[in-house]
C-alpha positions as YAML, in Angstrom:
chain: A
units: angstrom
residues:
- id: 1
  name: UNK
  ca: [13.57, -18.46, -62.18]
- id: 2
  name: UNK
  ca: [14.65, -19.30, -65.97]
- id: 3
  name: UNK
  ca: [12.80, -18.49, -68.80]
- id: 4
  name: UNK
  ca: [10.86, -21.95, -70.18]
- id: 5
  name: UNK
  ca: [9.15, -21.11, -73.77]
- id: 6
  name: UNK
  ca: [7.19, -24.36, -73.44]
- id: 7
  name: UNK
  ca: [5.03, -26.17, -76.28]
- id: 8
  name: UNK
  ca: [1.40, -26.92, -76.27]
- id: 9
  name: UNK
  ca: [0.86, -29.90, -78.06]
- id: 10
  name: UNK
  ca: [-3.08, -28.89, -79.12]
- id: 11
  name: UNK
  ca: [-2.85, -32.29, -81.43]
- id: 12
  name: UNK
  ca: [-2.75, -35.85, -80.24]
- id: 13
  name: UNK
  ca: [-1.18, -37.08, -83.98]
- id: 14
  name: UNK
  ca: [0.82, -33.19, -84.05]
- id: 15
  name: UNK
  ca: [4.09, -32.66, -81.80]
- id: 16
  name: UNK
  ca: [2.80, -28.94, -81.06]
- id: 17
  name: UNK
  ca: [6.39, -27.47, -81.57]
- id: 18
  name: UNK
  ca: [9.68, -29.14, -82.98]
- id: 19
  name: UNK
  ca: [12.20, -28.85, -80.15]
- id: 20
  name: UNK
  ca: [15.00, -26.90, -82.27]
- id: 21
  name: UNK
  ca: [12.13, -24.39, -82.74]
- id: 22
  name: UNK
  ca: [11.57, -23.88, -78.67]
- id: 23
  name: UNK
  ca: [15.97, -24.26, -78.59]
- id: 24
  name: UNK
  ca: [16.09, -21.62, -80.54]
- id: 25
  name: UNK
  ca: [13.88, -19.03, -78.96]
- id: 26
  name: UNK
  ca: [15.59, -20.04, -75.51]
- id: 27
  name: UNK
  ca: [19.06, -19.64, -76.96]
- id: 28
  name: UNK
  ca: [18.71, -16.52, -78.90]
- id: 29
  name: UNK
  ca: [17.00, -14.95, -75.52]
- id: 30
  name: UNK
  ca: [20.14, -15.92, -73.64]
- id: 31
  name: UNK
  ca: [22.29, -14.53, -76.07]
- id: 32
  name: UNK
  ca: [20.62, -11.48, -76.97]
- id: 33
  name: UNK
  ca: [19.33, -10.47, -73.66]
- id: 34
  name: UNK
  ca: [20.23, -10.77, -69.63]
- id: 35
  name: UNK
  ca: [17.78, -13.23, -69.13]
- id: 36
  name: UNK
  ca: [17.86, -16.89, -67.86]
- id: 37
  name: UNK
  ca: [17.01, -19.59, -69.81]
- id: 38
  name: UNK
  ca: [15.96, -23.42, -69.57]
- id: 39
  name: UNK
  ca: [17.82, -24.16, -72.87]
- id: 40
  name: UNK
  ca: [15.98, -27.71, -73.71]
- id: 41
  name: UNK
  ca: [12.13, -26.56, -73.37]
- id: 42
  name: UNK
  ca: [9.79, -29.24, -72.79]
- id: 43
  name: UNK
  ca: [6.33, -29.88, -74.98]
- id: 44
  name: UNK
  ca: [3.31, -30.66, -72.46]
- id: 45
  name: UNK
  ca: [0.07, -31.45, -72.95]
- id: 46
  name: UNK
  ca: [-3.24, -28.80, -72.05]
- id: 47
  name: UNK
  ca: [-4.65, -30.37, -69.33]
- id: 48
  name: UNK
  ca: [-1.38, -30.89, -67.62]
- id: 49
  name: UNK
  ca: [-0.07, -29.06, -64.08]
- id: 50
  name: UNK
  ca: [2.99, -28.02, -66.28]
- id: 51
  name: UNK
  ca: [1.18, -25.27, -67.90]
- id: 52
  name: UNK
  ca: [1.39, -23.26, -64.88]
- id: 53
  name: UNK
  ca: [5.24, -23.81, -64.61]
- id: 54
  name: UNK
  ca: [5.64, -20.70, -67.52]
- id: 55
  name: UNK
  ca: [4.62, -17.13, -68.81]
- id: 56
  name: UNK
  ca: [4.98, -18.57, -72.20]
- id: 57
  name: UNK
  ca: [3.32, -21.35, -74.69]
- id: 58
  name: UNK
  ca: [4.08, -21.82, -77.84]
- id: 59
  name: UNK
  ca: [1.47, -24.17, -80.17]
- id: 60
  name: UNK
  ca: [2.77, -24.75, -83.28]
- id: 61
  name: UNK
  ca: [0.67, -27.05, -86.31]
- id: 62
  name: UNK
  ca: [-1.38, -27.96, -88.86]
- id: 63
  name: UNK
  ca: [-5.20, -28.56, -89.45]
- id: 64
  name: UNK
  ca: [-7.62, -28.74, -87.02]
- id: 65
  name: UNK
  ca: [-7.11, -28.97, -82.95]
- id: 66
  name: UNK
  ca: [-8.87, -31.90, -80.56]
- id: 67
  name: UNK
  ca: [-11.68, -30.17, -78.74]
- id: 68
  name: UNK
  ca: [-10.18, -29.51, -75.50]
- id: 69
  name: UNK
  ca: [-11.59, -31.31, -72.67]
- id: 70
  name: UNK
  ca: [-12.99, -29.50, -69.25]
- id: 71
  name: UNK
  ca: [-9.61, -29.95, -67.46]
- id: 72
  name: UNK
  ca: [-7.29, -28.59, -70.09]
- id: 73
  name: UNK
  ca: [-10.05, -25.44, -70.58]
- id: 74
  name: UNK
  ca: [-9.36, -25.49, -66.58]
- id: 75
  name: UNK
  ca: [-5.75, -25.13, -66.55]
- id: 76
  name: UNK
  ca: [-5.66, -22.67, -69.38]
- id: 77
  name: UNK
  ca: [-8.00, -20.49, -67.91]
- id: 78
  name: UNK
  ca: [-5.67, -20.11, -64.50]
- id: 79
  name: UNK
  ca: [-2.39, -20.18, -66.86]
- id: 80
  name: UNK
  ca: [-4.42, -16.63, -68.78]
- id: 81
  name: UNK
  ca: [-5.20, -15.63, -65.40]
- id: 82
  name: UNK
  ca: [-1.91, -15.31, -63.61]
- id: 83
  name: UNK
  ca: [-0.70, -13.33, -66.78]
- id: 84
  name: UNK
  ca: [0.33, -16.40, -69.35]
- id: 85
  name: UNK
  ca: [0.92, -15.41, -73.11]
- id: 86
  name: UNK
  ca: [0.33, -18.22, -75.47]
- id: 87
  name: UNK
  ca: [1.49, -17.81, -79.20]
- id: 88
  name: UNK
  ca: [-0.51, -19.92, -81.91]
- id: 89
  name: UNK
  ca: [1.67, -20.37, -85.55]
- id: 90
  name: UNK
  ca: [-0.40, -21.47, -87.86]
- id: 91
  name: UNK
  ca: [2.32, -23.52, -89.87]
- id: 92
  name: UNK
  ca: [-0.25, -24.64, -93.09]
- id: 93
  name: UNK
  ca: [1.79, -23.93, -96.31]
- id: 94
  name: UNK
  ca: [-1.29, -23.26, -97.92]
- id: 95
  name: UNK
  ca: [-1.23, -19.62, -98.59]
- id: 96
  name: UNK
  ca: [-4.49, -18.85, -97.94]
- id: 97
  name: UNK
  ca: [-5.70, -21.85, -95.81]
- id: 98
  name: UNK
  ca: [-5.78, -20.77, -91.22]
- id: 99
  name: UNK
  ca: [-7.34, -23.93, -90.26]
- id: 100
  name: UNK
  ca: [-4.98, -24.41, -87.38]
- id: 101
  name: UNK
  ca: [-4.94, -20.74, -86.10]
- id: 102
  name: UNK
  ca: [-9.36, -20.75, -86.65]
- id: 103
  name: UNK
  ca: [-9.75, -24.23, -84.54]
- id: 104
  name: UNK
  ca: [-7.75, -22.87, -81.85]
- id: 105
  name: UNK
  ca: [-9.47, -19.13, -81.99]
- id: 106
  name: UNK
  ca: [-12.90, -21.19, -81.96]
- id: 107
  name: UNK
  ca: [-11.62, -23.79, -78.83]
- id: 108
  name: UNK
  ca: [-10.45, -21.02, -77.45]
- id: 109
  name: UNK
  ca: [-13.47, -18.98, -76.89]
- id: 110
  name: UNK
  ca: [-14.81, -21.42, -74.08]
- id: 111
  name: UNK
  ca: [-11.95, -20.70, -72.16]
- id: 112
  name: UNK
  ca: [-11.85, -16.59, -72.52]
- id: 113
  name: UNK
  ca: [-15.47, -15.87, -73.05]
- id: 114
  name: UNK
  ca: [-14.57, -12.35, -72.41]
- id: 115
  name: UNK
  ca: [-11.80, -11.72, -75.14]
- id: 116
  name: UNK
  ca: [-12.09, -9.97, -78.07]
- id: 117
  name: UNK
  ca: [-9.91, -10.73, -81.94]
- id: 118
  name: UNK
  ca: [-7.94, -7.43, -81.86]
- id: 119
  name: UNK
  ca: [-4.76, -6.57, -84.69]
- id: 120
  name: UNK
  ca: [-1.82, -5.43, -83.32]
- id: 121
  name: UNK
  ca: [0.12, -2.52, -85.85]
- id: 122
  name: UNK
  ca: [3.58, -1.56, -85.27]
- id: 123
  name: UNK
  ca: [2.63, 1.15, -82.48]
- id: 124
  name: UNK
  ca: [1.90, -1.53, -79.85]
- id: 125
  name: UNK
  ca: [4.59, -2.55, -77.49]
- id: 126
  name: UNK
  ca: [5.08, -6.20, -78.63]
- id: 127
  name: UNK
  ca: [7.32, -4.41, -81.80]
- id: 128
  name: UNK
  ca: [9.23, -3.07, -79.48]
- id: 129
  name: UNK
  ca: [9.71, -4.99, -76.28]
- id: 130
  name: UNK
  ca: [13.00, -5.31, -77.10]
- id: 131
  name: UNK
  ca: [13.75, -4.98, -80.94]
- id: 132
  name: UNK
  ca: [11.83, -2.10, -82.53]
- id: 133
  name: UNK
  ca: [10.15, -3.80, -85.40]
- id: 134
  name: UNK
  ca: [7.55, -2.91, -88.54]
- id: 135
  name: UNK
  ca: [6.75, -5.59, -89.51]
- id: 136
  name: UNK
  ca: [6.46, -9.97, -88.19]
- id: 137
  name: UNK
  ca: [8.60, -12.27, -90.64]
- id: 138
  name: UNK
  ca: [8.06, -16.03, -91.47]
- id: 139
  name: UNK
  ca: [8.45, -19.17, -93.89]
- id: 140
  name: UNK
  ca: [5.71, -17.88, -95.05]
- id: 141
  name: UNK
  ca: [6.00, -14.28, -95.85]
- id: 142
  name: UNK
  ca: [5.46, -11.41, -94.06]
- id: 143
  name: UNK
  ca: [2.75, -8.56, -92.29]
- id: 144
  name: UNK
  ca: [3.04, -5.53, -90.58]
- id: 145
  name: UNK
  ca: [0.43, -6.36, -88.49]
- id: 146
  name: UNK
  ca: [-0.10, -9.74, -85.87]
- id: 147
  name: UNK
  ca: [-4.04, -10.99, -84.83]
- id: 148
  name: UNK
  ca: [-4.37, -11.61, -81.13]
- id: 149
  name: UNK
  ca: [-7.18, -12.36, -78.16]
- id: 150
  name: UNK
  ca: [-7.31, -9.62, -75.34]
- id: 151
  name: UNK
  ca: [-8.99, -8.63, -72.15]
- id: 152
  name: UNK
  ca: [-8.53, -4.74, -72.08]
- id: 153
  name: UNK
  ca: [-4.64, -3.53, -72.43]
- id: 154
  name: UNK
  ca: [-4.06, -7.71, -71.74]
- id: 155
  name: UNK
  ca: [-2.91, -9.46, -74.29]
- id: 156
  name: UNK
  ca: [-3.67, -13.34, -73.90]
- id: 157
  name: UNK
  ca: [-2.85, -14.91, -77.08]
- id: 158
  name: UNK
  ca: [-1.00, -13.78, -80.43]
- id: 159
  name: UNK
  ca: [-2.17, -15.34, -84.04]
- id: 160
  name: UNK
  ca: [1.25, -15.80, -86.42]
- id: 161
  name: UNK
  ca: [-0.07, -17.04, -90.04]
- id: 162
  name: UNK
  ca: [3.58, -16.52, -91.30]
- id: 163
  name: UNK
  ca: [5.18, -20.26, -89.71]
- id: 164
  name: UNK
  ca: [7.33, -18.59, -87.56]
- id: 165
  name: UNK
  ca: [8.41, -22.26, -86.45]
- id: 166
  name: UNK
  ca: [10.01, -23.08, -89.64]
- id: 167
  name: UNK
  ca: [12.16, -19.73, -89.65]
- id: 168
  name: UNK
  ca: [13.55, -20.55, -86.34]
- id: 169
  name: UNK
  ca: [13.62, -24.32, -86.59]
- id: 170
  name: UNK
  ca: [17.58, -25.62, -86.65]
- id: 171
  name: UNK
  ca: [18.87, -26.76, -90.26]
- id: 172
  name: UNK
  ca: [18.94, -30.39, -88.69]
- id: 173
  name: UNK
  ca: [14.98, -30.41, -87.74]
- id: 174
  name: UNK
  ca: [12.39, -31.81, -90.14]
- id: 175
  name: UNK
  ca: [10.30, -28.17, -90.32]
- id: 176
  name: UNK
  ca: [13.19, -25.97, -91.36]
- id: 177
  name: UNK
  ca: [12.85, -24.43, -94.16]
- id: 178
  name: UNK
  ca: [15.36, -22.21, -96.74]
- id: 179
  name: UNK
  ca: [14.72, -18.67, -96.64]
- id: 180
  name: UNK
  ca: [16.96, -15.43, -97.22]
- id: 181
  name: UNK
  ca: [18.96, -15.38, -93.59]
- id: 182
  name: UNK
  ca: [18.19, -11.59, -93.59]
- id: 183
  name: UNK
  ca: [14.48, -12.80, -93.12]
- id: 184
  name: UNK
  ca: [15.53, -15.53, -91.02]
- id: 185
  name: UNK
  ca: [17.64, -12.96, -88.43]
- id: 186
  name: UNK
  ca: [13.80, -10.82, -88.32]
- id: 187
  name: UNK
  ca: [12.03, -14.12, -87.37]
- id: 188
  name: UNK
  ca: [14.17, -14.39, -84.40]
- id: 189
  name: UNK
  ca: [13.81, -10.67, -83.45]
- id: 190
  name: UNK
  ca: [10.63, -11.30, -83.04]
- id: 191
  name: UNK
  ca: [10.44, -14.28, -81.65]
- id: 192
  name: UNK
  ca: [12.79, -12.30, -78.72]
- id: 193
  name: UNK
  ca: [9.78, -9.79, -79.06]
- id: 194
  name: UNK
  ca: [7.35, -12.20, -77.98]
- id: 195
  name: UNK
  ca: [9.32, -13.60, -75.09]
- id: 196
  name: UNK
  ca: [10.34, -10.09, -73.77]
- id: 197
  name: UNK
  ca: [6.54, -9.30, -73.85]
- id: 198
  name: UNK
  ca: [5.77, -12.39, -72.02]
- id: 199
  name: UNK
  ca: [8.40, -11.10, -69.92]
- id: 200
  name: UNK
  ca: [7.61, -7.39, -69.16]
- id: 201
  name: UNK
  ca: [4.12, -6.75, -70.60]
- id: 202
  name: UNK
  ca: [3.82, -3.24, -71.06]
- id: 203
  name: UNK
  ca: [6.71, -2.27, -69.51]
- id: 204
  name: UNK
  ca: [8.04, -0.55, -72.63]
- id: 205
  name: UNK
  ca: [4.84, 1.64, -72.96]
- id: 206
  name: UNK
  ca: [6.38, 3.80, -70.03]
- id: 207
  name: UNK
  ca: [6.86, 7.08, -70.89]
- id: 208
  name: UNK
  ca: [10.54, 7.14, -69.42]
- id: 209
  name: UNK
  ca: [11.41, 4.87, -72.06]
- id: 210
  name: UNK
  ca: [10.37, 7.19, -75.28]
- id: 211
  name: UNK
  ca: [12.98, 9.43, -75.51]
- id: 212
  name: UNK
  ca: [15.95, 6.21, -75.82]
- id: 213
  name: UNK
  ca: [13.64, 4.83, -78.17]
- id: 214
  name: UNK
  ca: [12.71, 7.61, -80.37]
- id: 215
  name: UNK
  ca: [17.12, 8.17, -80.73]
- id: 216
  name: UNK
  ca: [17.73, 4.45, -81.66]
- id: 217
  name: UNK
  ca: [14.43, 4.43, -83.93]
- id: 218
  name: UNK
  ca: [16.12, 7.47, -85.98]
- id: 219
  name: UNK
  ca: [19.89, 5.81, -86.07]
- id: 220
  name: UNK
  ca: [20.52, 3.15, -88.28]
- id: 221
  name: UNK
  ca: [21.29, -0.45, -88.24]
- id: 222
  name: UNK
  ca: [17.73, -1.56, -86.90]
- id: 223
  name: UNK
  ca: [15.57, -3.58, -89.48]
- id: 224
  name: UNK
  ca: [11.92, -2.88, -89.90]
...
């Protein structure tokens, strides 16, 4: 079936993720890659049966999150158990302020009592699930390194600090931001990243893969 990167609207008075931003993460997948797309993603709220129609979520806001009630902890603990990668952008212009990204972390713990705040560095898979990356770009600068929630080799959610929404948010949309487009074009890689690793997990940790990888890591024309 097509690829839906749907939004988690986390906020009652918050629309979770500006459509262009979701758009643009469907439209660059399409283009880039041989995958199917839903090209207008929806935005759906936690407790709802939609969050088992995708792989991939995508909450994107400010400030703090409602506490979530019994039957939205419900549905996301199913949506993590069938395999479900959500992405959290905190998108707080403050530079030093992760209210959004610590309510969620702390909301989140009720629903994977078992996970544990790892950070991913450019060895793991997710910089290289289908652009080989070295470091995550956003609005809001950049890091070489990404905080997420896992279960063993699962990865169940990924922490971006750097407003990825506003990099990939159309010119027309209210969260866009101007930025160098050099930055901009690494935003999207990424954001392909994350959907391909939704996608395949760790597909690109098989060994069969290294050698291909290891000849386009050394030629040129690949941004890190």
């Amino acid at each position: 079936t097509a690829f839906e990167p749907r939004g988690l609207r986390l906020r009652q008075d918050d629309a979770g993720c500006d459509a262009s931003v979701l758009a643009t993460i469907s439209r660059e997948l399409e283009r880039r890659t041989s995958a199917a797309v839903v090209r207008e993603p929806s935005v759906i709220e936690p407790a709802s049966a939609s969050v088992l129609g995708s792989p991939f979520l995508f909450a994107g806001g400010t400030g703090t999150i409602d506490p979530l009630s019994e039957a939205a902890q419900r549905q996301l603990q199913t949506f993590f158990s069938l395999g479900g990668l959500l992405v959290v952008d905190d998108r707080d212009r403050a530079s030093n302020s992760s209210a959004y990204a610590k309510s969620v972390e702390h909301s989140l713990a009720a629903v994977l009592p078992d996970a544990g705040i790892i950070h991913l560095t450019a060895d793991h898979v997710l910089f290289r699930s289908f652009y080989l990356l070295g470091r995550i770009v956003g609005a809001k600068g950049s890091s070489t390194t990404v905080r997420a929630m896992a279960r063993g080799n699962r990865i169940d959610v990924i922490f971006c600090s750097h407003d990825l929404s506003s990099a990939l948010a159309t010119r027309a949309s209210r969260w866009a931001v101007a930025m160098d487009e050099s930055e901009r074009e690494l935003a999207v890689r990424f954001a392909v990243n994350l959907a391909m690793y939704s996608l395949c997990s760790t597909y690109k940790d098989d060994q069969v893969h290294a050698p291909f990888l290891m000849r386009r890591r050394a030629g040129k024309g690949f941004p890190r």
